[in-house]
C-alpha positions in Angstrom: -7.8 7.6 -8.6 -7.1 3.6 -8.1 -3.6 4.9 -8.4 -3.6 7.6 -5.7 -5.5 5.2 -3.5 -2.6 2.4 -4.4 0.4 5.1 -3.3 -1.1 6.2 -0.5 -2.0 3.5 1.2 0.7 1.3 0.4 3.9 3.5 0.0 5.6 0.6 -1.7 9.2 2.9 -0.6 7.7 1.4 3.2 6.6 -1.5 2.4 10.0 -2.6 0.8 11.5 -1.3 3.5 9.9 -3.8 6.2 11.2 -6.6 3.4 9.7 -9.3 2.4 8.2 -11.5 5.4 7.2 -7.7 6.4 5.2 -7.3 3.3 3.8 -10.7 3.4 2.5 -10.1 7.3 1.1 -6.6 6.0 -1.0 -8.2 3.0 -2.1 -11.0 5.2 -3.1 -8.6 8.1 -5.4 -6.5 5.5 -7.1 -9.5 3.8 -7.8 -11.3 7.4 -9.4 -8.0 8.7 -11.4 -7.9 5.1 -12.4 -10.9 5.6 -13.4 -10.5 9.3 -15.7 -7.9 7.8 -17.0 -10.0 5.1 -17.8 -13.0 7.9 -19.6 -10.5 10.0 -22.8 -10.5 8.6 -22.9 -14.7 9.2 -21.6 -15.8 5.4 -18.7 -15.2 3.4 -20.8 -14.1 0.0 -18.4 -15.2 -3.4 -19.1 -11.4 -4.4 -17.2 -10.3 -1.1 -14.4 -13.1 -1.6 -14.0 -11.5 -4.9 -14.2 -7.8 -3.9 -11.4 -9.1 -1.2 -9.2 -10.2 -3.9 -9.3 -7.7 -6.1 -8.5 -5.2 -3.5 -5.5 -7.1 -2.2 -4.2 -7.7 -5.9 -4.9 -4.2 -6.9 -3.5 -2.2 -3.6 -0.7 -4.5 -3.2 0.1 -5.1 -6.9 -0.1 -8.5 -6.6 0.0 -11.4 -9.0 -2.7 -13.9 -9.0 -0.9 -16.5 -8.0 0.5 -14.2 -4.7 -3.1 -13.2 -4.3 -4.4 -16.7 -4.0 -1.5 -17.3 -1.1 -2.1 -14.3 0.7 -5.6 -14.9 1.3 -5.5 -18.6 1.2 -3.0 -17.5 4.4 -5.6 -14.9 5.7 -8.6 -17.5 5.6 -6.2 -19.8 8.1 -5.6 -17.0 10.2 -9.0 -15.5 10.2 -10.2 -19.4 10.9 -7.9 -19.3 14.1 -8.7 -16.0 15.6 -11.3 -13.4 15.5 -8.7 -10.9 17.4 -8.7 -7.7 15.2 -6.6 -6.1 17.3 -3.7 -8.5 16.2 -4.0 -7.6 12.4 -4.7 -4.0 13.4 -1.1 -3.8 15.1 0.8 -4.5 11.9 -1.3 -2.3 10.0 -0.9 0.9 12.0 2.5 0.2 12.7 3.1 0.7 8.9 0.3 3.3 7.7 0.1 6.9 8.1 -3.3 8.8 8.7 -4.1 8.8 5.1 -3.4 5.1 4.6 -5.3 4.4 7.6 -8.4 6.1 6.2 -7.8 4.3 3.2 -8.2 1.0 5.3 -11.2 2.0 6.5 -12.3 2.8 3.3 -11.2 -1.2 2.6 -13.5 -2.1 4.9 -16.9 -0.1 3.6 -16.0 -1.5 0.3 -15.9 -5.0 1.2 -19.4 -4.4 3.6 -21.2 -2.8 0.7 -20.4 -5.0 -2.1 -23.2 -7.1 -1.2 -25.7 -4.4 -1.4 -26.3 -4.7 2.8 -24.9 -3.1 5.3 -25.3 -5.2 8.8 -25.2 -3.9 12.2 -22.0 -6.0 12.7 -20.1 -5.4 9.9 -20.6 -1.6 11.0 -19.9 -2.1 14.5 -16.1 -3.8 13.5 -15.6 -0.4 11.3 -16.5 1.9 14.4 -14.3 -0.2 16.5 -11.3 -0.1 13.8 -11.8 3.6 13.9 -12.1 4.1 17.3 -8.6 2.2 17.3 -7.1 4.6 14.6 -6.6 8.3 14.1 -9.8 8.4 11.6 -11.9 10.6 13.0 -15.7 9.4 12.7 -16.5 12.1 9.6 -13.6 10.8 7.8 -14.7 7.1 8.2 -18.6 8.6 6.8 -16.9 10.1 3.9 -15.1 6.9 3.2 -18.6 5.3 3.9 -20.8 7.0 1.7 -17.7 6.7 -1.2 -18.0 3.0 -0.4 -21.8 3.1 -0.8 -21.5 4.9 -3.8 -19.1 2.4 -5.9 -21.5 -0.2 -4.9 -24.9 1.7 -5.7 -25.9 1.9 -2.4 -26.6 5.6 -2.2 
């Protein structure tokens, strides 16, 4: 499943094809909106940071080394700009519908991990999927898989 999850939303045939600056923008985009999510509920929990991680090694198949830079990169953004709408633009500009379920999906994950789910946190996932084409039943599905990973259900 990891696998299927891995193609789909990162079609590594695209994302070489953007090269490597394109890549790099398109990791740091996905960690910075991850971690816009994780900050939303007024602390960045380790449990989060580490959820954050493994989803950006894992999806992107990413050393731990790159890993570290990429969201070392997406803290400093995220620092200097709460504008989702920035990181949303590289993002959809590279992912089909299915990959941009799968970032919605991203999202939930990241929310749930720490066993809560805040009003805030929620609101930036209705937003992101207002600004997608994931319909609202979609984004529940993704939601309740989400809260199921995490014991939530």
């Amino acid at each position: 499943m990891i696998e299927r999850l891995k193609s789909l939303l990162f079609d590594r045939e695209k994302t070489q094809a953007t090269g490597p600056k394109g890549q790099e923008d398109l990791h740091v985009a996905a960690a910075a909106l991850m971690l816009e999510a994780a900050h939303l509920d007024g602390s960045l929990d380790p449990v989060e940071k580490e959820r954050i991680q493994h989803i950006v090694s894992k999806r992107f198949d990413l050393s731990t080394e790159d890993t570290a830079a990429i969201i070392e990169n997406a803290e400093r953004k995220a620092r200097n700009s709460s504008d989702i709408y920035g990181y949303l633009r590289v993002l959809l500009s590279h992912f089909e519908h299915d990959q941009q379920v799968e970032l919605v999906e991203m999202l939930w994950d990241v929310i749930c991990v720490d066993g809560e789910i805040h009003d805030h946190e929620a609101n930036l996932v209705r937003r992101v999927t207002g600004m997608t084409g994931v319909s609202d039943r979609e984004s529940g599905a993704a939601k309740r898989r989400a809260m199921e990973r995490h014991g939530l259900t």
